[in-house]
C-alpha positions as CSV (number, residue, x, y, z in Angstrom):
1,X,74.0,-37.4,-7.5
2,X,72.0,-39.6,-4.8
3,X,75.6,-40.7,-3.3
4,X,77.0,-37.5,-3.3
5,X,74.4,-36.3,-1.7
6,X,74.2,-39.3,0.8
7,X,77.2,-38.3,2.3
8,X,76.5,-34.6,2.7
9,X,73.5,-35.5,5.0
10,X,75.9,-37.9,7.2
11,X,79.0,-35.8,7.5
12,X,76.9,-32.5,8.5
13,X,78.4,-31.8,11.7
14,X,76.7,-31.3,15.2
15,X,77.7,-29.7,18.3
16,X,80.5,-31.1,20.3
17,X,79.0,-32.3,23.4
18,X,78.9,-35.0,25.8
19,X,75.8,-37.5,26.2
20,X,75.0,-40.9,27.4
21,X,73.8,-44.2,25.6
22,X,71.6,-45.3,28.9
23,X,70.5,-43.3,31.8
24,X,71.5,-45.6,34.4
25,X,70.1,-45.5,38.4
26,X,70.5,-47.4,41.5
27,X,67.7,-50.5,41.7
28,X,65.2,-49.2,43.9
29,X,65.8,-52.7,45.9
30,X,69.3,-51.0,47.6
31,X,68.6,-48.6,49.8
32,X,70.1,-48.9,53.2
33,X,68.7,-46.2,54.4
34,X,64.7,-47.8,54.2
35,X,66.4,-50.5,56.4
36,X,67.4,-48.8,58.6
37,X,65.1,-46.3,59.4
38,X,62.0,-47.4,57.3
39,X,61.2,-50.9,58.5
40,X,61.5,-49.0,61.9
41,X,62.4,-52.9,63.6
42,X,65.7,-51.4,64.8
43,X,65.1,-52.5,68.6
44,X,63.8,-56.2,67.4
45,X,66.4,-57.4,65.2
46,X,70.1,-58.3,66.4
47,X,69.0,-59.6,69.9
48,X,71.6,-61.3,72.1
49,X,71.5,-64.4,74.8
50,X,67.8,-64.8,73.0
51,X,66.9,-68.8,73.7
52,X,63.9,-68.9,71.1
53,X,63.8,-68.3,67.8
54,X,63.0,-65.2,66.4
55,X,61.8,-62.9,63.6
56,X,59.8,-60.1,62.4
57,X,58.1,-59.2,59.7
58,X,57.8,-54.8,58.4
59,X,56.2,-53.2,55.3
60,X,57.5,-50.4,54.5
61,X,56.0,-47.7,51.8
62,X,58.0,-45.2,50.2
63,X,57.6,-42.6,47.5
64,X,60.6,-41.4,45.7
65,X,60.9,-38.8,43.0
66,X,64.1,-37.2,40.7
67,X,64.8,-33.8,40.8
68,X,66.9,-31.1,38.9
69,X,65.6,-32.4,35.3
70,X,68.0,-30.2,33.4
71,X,70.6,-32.8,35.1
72,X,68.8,-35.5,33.6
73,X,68.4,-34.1,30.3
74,X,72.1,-32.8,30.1
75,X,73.2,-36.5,30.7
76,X,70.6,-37.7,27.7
77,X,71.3,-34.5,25.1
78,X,74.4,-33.0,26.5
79,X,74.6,-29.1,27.0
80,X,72.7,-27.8,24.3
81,X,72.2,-24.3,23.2
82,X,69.8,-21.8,24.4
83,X,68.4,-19.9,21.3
84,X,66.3,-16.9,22.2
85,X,63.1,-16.2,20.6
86,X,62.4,-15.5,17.5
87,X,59.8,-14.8,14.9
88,X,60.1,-18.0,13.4
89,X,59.6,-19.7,17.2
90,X,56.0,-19.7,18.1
91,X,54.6,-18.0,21.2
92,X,55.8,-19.2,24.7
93,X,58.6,-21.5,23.4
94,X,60.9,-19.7,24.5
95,X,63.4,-22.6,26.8
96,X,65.7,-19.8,28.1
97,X,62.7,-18.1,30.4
98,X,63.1,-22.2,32.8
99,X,66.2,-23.6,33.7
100,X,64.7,-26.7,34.5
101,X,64.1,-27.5,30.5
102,X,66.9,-28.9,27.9
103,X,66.1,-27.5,24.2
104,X,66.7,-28.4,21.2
105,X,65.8,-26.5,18.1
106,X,64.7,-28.6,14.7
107,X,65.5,-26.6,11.6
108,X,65.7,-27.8,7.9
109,X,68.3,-27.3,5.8
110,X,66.4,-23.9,3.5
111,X,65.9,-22.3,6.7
112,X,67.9,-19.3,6.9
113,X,68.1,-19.0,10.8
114,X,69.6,-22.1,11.3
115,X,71.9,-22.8,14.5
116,X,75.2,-24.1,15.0
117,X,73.4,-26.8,17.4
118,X,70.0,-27.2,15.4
119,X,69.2,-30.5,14.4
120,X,68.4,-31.1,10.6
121,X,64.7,-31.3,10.2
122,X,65.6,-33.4,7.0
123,X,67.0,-36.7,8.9
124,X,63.7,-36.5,10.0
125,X,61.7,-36.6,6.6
126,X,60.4,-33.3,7.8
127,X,60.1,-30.2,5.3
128,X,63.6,-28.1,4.2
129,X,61.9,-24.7,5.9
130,X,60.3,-26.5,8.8
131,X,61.5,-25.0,11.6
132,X,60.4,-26.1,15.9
133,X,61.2,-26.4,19.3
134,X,61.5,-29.6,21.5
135,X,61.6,-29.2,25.3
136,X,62.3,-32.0,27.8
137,X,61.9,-31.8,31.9
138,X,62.7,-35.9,32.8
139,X,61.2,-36.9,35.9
140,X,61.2,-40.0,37.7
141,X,58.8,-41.4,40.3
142,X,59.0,-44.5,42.4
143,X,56.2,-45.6,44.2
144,X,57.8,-48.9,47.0
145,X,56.2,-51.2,48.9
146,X,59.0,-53.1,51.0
147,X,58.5,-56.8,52.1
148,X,61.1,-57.0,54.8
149,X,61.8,-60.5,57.1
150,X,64.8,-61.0,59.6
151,X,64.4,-64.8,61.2
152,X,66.9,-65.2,64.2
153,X,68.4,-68.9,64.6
154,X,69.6,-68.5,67.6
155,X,68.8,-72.0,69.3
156,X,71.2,-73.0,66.2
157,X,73.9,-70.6,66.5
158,X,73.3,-67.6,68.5
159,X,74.0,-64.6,66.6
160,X,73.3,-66.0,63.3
161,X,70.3,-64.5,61.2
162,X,69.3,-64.9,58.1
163,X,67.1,-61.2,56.0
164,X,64.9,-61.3,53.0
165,X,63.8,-58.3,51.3
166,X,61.1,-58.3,48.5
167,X,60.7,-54.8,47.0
168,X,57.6,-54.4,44.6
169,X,57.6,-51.5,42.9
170,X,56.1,-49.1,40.6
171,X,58.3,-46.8,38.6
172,X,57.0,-43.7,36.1
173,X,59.4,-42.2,33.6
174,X,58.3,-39.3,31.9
175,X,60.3,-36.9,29.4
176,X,58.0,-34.0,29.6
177,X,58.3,-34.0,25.7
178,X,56.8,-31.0,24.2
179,X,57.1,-30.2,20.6
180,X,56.5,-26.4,19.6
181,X,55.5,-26.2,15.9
182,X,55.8,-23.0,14.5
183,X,54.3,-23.6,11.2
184,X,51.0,-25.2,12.8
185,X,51.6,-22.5,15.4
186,X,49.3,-24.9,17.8
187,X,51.7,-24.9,21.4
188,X,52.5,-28.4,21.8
189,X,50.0,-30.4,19.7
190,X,51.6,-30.9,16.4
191,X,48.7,-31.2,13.5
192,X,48.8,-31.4,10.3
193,X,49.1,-28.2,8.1
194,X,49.6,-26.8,5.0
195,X,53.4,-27.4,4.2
196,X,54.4,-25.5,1.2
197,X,58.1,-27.2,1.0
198,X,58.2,-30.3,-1.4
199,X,61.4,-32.0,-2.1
200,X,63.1,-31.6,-5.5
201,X,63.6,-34.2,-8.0
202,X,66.6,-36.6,-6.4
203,X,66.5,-35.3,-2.9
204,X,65.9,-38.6,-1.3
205,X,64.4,-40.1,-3.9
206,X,64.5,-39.9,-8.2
207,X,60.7,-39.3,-8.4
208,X,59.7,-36.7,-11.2
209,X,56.5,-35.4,-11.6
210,X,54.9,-33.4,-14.2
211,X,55.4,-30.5,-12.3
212,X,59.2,-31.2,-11.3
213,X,58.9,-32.2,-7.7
214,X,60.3,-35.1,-6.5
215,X,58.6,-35.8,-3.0
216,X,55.1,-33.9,-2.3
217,X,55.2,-31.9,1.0
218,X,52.0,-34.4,2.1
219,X,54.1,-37.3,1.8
220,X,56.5,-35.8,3.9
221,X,56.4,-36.3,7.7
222,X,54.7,-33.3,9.6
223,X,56.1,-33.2,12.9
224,X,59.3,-34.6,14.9
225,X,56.8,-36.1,17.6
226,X,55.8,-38.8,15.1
227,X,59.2,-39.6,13.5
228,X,60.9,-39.7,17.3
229,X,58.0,-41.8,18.4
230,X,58.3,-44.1,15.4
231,X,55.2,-43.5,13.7
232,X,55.5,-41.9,10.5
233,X,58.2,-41.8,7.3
234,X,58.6,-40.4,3.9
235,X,56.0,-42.4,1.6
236,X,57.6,-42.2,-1.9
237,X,57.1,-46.0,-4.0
238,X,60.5,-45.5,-5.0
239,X,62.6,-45.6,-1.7
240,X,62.6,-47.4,1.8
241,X,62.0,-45.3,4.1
242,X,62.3,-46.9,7.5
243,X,61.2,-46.0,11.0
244,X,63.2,-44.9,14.0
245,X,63.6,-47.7,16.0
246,X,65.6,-47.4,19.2
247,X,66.2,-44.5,20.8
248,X,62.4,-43.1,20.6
249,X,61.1,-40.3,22.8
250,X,58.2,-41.0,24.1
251,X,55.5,-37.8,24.5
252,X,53.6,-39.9,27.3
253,X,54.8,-41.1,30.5
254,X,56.3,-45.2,30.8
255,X,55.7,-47.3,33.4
256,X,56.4,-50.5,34.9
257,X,56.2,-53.0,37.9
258,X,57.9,-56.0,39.3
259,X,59.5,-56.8,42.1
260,X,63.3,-55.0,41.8
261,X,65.7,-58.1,42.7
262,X,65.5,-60.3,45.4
263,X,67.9,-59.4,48.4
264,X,69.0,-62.1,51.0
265,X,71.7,-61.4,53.2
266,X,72.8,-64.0,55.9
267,X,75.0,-63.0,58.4
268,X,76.2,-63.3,62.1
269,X,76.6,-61.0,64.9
270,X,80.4,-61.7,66.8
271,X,79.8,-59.1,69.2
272,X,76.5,-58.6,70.5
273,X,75.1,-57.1,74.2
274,X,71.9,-54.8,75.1
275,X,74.5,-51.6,74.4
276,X,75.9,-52.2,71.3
277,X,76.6,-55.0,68.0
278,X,78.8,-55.5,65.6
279,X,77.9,-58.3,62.8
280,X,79.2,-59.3,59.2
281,X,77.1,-61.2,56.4
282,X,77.1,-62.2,53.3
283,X,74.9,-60.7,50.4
284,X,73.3,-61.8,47.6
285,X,70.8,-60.1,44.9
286,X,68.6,-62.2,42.4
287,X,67.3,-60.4,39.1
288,X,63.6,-59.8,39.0
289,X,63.3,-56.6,37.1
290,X,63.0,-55.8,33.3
291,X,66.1,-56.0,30.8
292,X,67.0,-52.5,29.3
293,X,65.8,-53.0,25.6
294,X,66.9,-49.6,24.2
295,X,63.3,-49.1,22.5
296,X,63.2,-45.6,24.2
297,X,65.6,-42.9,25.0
298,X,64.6,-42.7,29.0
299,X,62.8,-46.4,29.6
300,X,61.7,-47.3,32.8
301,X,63.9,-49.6,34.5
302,X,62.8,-52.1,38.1
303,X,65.8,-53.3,40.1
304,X,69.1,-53.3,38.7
305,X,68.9,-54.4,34.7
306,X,69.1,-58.3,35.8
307,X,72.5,-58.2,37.7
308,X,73.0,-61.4,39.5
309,X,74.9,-59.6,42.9
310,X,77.1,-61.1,45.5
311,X,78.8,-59.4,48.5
312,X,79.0,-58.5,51.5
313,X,77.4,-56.5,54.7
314,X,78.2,-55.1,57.9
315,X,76.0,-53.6,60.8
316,X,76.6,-52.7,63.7
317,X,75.1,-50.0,66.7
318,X,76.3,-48.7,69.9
319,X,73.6,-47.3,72.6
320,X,75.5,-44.7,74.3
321,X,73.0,-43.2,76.7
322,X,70.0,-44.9,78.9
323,X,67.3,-42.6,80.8
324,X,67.1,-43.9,84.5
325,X,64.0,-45.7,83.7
326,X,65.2,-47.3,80.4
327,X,62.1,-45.2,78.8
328,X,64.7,-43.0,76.4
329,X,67.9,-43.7,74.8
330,X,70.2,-42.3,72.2
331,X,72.2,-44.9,70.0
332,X,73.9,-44.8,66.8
333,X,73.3,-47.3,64.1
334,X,75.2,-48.2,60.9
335,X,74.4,-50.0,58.0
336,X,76.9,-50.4,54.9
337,X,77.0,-53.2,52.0
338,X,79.4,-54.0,48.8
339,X,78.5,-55.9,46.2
340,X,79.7,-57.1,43.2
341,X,77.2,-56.8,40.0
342,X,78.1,-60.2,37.3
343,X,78.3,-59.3,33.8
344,X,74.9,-59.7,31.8
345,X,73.2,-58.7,28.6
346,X,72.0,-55.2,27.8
347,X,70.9,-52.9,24.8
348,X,72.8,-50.2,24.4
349,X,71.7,-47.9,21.3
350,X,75.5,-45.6,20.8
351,X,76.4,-42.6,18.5
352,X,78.8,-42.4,16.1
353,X,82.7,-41.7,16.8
354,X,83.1,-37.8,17.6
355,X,79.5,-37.4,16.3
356,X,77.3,-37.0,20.0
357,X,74.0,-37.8,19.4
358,X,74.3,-39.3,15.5
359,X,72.0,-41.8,16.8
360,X,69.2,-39.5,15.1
361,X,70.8,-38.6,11.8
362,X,70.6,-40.8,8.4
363,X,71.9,-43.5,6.7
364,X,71.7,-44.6,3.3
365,X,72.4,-48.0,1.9
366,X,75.2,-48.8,-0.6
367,X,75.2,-51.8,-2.6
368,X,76.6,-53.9,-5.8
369,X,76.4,-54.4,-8.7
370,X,76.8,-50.6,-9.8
371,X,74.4,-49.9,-12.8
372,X,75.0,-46.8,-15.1
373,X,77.2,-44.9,-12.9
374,X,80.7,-43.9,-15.3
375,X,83.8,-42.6,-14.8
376,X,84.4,-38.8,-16.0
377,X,86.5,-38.9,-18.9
378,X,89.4,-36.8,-18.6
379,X,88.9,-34.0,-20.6
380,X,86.6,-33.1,-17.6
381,X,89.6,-31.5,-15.9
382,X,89.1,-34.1,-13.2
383,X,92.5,-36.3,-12.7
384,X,92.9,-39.2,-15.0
385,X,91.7,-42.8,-14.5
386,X,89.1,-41.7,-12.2
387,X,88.0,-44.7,-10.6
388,X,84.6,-46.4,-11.0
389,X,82.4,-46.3,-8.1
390,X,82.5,-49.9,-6.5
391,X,78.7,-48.9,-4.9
392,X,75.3,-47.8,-5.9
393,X,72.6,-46.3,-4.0
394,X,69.9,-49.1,-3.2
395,X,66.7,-46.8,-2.0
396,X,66.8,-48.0,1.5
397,X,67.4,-45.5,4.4
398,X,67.3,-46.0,8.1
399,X,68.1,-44.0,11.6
400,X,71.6,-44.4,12.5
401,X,70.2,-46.0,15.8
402,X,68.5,-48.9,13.9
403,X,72.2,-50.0,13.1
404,X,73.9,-49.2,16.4
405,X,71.5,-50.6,18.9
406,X,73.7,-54.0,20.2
407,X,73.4,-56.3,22.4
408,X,76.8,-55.5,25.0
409,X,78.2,-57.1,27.6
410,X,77.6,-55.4,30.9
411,X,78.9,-55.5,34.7
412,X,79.7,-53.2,37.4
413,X,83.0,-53.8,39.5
414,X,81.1,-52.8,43.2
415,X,78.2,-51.4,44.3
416,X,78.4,-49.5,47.5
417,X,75.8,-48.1,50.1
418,X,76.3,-46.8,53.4
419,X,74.1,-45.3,56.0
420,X,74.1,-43.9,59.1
421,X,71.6,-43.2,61.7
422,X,71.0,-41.5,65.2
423,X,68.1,-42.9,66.9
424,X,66.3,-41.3,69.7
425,X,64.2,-43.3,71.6
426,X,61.0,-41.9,74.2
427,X,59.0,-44.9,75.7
428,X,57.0,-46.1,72.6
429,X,58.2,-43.0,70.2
């Protein structure tokens, strides 16, 4: 019975949707656009016929923040459904009335209304007639504070300079998670409650009580915040029950800080005159952000996900007009880099072939020897020589993530970023 039923909670099917493993950005160290126009050092670097060594140093602080969440959450849960309200959805959870929300509806398996893109409240450990609604608005932020120095050696080689760029950063990533309970009916704050849906005897577990039920609804868990977050299973002495993981959704907001890779570029300048420059150099990035580690769904990332970097650069400007005085001009500037991102090491939690998002359903562990589970004899009406199961059951069951979260092989061909800029110049303005 226990493996029959087993493989009815893995095969039930879900929605056919595309979704994502890892939400992957830019490293907030690449950003031609803050050189360019942020470090503001435009008329002090790239100097020609200069005798003396030179450099400059420019802090420049930036504040960055995602926008069209529904984006975000399409890449992370694909295009899921829209239900209306309904009696069994609890007052102002209603996802359709914002289009900046991705929904998803958790149902269990008694409950009548179920939708063809609900997720099964019983992967969960939840209740078979709990029924709520889960409501994500991602949002990044990124708060910058860039370290930039250009060192002319022109006394060496004129032409030649040399550009370090230190980034330190602080980087929020927040879900927006909001669970809607409609049997606490309490908005977003799941409680505990009075849960009036036990398990049968053998659902999950062979525990029989004198009053036939196999799992008590109050060792059952209450809401899908606390599985999703990792916090709370089934408690039964007669299975395993273990906790999600990888993958979790996290109600508050991450953060971290670092410094996001350190970028040296060292280049020369082959034409070069007060009107205009054109100069070539080579690029190189050096991991100092965090590893992704898969722990959560949408985990905040500094610089690139330690990608070693190695490319190349080219600048170059062209003054086109000059007041009489020299106290205006109008140039255009360019900045534009390539780089190639070496293969490292990375968590990646994936889904199940033709099964988006299995990462969040169940599996159960099989095992030898098999104890006390026959073959029908044949008078059953079942075909002859039926064969003896070669597996048992063991007790033990575990979040699909748990078992494909790996450690992969990562790299990324080329990185490109190009800027341009038209700079207007009034005496010190």
């Amino acid at each position: 019975m226990k493996k029959v039923l087993c493989a009815a909670i893995l095969c039930n099917s879900l929605c056919l949707f595309s979704v994502t493993p890892y939400y992957s950005i830019r490293s907030q160290s690449e950003n031609a656009t803050r050189e360019l126009v942020g470090a503001g050092w435009n008329t002090q670097i790239n100097l020609c016929n200069y005798e003396c060594w030179n450099g400059i140093f420019a802090l420049t602080a930036e504040y960055s923040k995602s926008f069209r969440p529904r984006t975000i959450g399409t890449c992370l849960f694909g295009n899921q459904c829209c239900f209306p309200y309904s009696p069994d959805c609890p007052n102002g959870c209603n996802p359709c009335l914002d289009n900046n929300l991705t929904a998803i509806r958790i149902s269990g398996s008694q409950v009548t209304s179920r939708g063809p893109c609900d997720w099964l409240a019983d992967y969960f450990g939840l209740p078979t007639n709990f029924v709520s609604a889960v409501t994500f608005e991602p949002e990044i932020e990124n708060f910058i504070l860039d370290c930039n120095f250009n060192i002319g050696f022109d006394p060496w080689c004129p032409g030649l300079f040399m550009r370090v760029d230190v980034p330190i950063v602080h980087t929020r990533w927040d879900l927006n998670f909001c669970e809607c309970c409609a049997r606490t009916l309490q908005g977003c704050a799941c409680v505990e409650a009075p849960c009036s849906s036990d398990y049968w005897p053998g659902y999950f577990s062979s525990t029989v009580t004198s009053t036939n039920i196999g799992i008590p609804c109050k060792n059952l868990v209450h809401c899908f915040e606390s599985y999703v977050n990792g916090c709370e299973v089934i408690k039964d002495p007669n299975i395993v029950f273990n906790p999600l993981c990888y993958a979790r959704m996290s109600r508050t907001r991450l953060s971290k800080s670092g410094v996001a890779d350190l970028r040296m570029a060292l280049g020369y300048n082959f034409l070069c005159n007060e009107n205009h420059h054109l100069g070539l150099s080579v690029r190189a990035a050096a991991p100092t952000g965090n590893r992704p580690e898969a722990c959560y769904l949408f985990e905040p990332i500094v610089g690139n996900g330690k990608h070693w970097e190695c490319g190349a650069g080219l600048s170059g400007s062209w003054i086109g007009w000059h007041s009489c005085d020299d106290e205006e001009s109008l140039g255009i500037y360019c900045d534009a880099t390539i780089t190639h991102m070496f293969r490292t090491k990375q968590c990646r939690t994936f889904d199940l072939k033709c099964k988006p998002l299995s990462r969040y359903m169940l599996a159960a562990k099989f095992d030898e020897p098999v104890k006390d589970l026959l073959a029908a004899p044949s008078n059953t009406g079942l075909p002859d020589n039926p064969k003896k199961p070669s597996k048992q059951f063991v007790g033990i069951y575990a979040p699909v993530a748990n078992l494909t979260t790996l450690q992969v092989d990562v790299r990324i061909k080329y990185q490109v970023d190009v800027a341009l800029m038209l700079h207007f110049i009034e005496g010190n303005f």
